[in-house]
PAZAPA-4460 file (N, C-alpha, C; in steps of 0.05 Angstrom, whole numbers, plus 32768, in hexadecimal, padded with zeros to 4 digits):
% residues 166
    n_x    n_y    n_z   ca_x   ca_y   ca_z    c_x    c_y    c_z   seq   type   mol
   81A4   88D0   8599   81AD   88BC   8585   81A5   88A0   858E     1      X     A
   81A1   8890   857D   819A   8871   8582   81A6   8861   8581     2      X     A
   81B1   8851   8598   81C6   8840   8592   81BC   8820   8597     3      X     A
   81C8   880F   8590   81BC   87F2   858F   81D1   87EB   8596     4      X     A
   81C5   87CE   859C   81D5   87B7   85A1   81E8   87AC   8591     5      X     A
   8202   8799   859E   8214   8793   858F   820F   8778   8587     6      X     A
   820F   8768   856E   8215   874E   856C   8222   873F   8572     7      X     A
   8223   872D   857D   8241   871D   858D   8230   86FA   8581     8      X     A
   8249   86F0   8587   824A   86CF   8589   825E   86C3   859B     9      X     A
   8253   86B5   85A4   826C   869D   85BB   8269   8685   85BE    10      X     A
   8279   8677   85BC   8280   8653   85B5   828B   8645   85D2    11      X     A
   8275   863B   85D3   8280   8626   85EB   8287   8612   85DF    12      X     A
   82A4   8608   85E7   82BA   85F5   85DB   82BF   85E4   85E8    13      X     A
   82BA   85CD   85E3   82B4   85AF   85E8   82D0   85AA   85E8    14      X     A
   82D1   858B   85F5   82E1   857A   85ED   82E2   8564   8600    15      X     A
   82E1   854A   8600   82DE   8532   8606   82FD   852A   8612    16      X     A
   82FE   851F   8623   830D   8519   8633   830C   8502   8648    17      X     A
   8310   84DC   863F   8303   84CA   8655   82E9   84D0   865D    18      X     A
   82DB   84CD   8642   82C9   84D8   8649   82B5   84E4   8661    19      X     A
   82BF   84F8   8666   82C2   8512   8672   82BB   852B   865D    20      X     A
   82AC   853C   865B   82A2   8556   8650   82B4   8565   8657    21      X     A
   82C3   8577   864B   82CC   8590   8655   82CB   85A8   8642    22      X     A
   82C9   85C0   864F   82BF   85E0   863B   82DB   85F0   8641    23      X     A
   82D0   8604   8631   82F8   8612   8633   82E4   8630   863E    24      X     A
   82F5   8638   864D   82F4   8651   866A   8300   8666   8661    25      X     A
   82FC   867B   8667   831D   8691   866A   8315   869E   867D    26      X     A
   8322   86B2   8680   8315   86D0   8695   8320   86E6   8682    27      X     A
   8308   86F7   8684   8307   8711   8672   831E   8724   867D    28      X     A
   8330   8732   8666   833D   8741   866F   8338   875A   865D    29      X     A
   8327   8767   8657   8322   877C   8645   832F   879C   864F    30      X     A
   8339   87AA   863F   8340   87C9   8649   8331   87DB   864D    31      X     A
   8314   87D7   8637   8304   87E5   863E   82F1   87DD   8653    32      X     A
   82FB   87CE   8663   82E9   87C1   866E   82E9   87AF   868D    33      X     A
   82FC   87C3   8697   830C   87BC   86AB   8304   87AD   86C8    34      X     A
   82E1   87BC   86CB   82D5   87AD   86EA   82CC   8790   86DB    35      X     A
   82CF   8785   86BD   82D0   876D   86B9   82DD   8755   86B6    36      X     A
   82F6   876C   86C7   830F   8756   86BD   830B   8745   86D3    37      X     A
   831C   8727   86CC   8319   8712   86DA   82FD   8702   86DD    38      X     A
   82E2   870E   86C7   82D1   86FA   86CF   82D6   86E7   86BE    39      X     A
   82C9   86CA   86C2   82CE   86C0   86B6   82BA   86B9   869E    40      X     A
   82C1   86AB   8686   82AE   86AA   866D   82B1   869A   8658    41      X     A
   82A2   869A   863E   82AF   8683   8626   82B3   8695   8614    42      X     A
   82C2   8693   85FB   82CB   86A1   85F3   82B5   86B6   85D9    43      X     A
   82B1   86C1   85D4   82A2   86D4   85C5   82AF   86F0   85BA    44      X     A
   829E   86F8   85B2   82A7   871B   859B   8287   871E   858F    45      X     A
   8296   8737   8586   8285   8745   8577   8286   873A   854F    46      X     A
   826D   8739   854D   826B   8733   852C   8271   874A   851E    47      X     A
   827E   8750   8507   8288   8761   8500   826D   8768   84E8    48      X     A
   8270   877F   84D9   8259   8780   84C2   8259   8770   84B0    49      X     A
   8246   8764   84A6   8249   874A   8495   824E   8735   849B    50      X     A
   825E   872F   84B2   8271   871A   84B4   825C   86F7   84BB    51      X     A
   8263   86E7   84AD   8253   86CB   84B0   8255   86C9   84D0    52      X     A
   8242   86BC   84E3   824A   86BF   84F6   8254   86A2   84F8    53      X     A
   825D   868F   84F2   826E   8678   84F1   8289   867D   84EE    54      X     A
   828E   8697   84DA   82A9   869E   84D3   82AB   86AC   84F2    55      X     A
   82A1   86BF   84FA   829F   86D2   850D   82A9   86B8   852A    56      X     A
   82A1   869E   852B   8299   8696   8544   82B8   8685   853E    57      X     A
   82D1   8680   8528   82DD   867A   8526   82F6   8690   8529    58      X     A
   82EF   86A2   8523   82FD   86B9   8526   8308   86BF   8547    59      X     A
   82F5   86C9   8552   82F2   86CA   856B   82FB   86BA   857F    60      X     A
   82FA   869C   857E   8304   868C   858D   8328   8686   8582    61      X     A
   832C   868F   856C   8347   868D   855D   8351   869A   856B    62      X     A
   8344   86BD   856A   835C   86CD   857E   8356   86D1   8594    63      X     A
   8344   86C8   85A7   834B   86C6   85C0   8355   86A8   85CC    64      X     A
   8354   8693   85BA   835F   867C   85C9   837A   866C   85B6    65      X     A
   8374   867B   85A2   838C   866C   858B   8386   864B   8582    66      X     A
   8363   8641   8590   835E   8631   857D   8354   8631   8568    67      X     A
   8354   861F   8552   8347   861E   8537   832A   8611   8543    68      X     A
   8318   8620   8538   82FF   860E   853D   82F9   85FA   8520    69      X     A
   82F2   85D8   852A   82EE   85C8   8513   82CA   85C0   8511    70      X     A
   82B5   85C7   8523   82A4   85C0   8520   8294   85D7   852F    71      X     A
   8276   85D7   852B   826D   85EF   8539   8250   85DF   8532    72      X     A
   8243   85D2   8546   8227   85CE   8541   8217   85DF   8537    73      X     A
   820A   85D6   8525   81F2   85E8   851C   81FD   85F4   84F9    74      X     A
   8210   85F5   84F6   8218   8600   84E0   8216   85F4   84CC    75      X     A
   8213   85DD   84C3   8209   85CB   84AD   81F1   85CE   84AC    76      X     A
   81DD   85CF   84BB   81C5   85D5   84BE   81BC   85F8   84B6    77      X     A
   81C8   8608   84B3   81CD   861F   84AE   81BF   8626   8493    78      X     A
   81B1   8634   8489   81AA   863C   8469   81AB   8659   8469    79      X     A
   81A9   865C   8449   81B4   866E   843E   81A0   8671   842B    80      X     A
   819E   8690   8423   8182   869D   8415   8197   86BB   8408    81      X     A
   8196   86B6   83E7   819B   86D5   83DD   8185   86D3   83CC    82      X     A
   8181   86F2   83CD   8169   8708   83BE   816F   8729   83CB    83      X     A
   8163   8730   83AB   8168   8746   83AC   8181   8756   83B8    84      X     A
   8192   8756   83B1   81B4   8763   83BE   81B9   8751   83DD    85      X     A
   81A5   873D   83E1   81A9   873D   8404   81B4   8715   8406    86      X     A
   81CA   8708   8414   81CE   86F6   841F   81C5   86F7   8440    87      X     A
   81B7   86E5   843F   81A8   86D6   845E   81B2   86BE   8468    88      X     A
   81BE   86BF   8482   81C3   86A2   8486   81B0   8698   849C    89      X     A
   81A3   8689   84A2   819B   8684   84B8   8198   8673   84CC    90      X     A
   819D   8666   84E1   81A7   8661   84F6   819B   8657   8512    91      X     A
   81A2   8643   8519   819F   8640   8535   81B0   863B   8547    92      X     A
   81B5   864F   8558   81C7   8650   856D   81C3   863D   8582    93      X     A
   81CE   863A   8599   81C8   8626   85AE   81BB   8634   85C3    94      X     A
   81CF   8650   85C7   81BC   8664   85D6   81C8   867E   85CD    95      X     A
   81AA   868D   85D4   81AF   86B1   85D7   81A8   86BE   85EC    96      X     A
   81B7   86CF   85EA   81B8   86DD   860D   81B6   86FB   85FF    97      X     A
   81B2   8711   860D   81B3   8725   860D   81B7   8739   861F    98      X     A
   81C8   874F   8621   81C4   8764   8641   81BA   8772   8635    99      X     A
   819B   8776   8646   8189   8789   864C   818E   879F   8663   100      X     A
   81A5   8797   8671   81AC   87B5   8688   81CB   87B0   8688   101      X     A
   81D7   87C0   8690   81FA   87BD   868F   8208   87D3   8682   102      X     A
   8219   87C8   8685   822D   87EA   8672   8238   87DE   864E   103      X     A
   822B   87CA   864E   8233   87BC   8636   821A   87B9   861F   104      X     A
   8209   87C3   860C   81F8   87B2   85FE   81FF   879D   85E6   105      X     A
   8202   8789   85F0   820A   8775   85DB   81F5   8759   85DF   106      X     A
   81EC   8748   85C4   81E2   873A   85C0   81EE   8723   85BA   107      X     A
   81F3   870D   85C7   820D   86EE   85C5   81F5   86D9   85BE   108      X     A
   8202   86CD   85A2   81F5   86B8   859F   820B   86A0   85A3   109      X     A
   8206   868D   85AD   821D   867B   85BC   8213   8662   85A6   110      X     A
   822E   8651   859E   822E   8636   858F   823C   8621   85A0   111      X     A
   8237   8610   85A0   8240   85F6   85A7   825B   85F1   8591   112      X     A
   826E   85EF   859A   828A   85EA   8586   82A6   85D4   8590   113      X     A
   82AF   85D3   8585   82C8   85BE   8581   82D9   85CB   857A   114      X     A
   82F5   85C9   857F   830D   85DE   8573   8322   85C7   857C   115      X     A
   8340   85CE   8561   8359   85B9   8569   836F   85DA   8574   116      X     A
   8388   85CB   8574   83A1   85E2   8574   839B   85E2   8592   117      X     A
   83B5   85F0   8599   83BF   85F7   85B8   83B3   861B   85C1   118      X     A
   83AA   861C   85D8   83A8   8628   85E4   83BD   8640   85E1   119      X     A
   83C2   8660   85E4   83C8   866F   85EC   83C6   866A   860A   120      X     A
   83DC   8682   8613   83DB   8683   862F   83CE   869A   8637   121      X     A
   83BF   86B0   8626   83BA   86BF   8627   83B5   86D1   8609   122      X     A
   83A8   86EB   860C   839E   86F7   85ED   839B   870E   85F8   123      X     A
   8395   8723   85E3   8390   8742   85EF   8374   8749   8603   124      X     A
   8363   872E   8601   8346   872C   8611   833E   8722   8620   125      X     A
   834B   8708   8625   834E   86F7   863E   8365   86ED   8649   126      X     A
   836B   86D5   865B   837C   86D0   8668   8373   86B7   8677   127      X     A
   8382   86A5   8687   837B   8691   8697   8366   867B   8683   128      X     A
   8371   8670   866C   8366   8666   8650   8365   864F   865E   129      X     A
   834D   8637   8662   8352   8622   8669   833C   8611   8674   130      X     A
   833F   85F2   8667   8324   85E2   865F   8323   85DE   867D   131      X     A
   830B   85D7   8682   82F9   85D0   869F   82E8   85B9   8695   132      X     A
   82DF   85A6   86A4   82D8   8590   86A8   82B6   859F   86AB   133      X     A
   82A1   8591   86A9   8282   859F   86A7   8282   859A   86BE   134      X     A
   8291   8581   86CA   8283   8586   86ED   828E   85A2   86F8   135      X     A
   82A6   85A0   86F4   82B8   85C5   8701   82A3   85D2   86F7   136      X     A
   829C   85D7   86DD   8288   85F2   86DD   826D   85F3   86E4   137      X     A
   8264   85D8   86E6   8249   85D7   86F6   824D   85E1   871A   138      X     A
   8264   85D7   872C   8271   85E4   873C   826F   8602   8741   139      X     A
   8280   8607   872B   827C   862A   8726   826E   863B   872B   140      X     A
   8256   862C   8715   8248   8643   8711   822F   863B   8735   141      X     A
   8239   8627   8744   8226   8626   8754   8233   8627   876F   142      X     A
   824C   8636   876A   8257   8642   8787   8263   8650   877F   143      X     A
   8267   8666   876D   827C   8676   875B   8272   8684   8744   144      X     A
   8257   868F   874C   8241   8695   8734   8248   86B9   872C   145      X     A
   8253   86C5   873C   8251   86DB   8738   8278   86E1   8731   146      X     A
   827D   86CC   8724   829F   86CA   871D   829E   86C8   8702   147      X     A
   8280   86C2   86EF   8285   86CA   86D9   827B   86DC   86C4   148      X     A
   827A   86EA   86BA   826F   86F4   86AB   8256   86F1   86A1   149      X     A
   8249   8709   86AE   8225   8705   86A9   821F   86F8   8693   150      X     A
   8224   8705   8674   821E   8700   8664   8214   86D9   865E   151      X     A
   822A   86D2   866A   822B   86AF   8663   821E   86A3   866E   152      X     A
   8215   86AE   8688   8214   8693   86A6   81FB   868A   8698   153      X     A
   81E0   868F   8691   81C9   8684   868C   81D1   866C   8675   154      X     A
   81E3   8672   8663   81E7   866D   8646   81F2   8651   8655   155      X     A
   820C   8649   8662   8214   863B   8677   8209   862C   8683   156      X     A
   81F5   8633   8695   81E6   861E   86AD   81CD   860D   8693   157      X     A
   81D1   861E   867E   81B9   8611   8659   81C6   85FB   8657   158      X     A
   81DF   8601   8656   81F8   85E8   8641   81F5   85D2   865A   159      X     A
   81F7   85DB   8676   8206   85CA   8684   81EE   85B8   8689   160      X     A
   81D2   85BD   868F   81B7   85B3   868A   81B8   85A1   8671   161      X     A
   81BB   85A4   865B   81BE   859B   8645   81D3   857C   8642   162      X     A
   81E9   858D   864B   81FE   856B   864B   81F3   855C   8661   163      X     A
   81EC   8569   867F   81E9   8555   8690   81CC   8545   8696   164      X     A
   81BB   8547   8684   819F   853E   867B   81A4   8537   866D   165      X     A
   81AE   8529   8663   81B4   8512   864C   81B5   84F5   865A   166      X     A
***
């Protein structure tokens, strides 16, 4: 039988602070998924069939962090194409990642985002919910690289290149 890859999206979540940068963290606590608990990561899911992936990338950060997302780069810029029975949206993400080996096949396209509302202390998928300063995660990921979740770290050291080359 032939099986494929899963769709996913994940939002790295800004927020300004004296001006200071900071992104929102968690550590994975999945059931199915247990030698990954405690890495750490940003928040993401799986796209469901159909689902807009803007709606999808609002969804996802709703229930694992209980914020509302109010902005999501790239999505005004976004178009849209129907013909013949089919809606197209199309898109530019900030980054995509993919696992090519692992016990997981899923495909993450990551957005640059903004979100209001308070924090959970926790959700059925993560745990330890909580904004970090870009210097802490530049830190991280450069003495603490194997503490988070494969999937992100490239997507990560992209963003953190990105704000700190400016």
């Amino acid at each position: 039988m032939e099986l494929f890859a899963k769709p996913g999206v994940g939002g790295i979540i800004e927020k300004h602070i004296d001006g200071i940068d900071y992104i929102l963290i968690q550590e994975r606590c999945k059931n199915d998924a247990k030698s990954e608990s405690g890495l750490i990561e940003i928040p993401a899911g799986k796209i469901r069939e159909f689902e807009n992936i803007f709606d999808c990338l609002r969804r996802e950060i709703n229930e694992e962090t209980g914020l509302i997302v109010v902005n999501i780069e790239g999505e005004n810029e976004a178009t849209y194409y129907e013909s013949n029975s089919y809606k197209v949206i199309n898109y530019t993400p900030f980054s995509s990642s993919q696992n090519i080996i692992g016990s997981y096949p899923i495909m993450v396209q990551v957005f640059i985002c903004t979100a209001r509302g308070e924090l959970v202390q926790q959700s059925n998928e993560s745990k330890n919910i909580r904004w970090i300063s870009i210097y802490e995660l530049k830190d991280m990921l450069e003495n603490k690289i194997n503490s988070f979740y494969p999937m992100h770290v490239m997507t990560l050291k992209k963003y953190l290149k990105y704000k700190l080359d400016k």
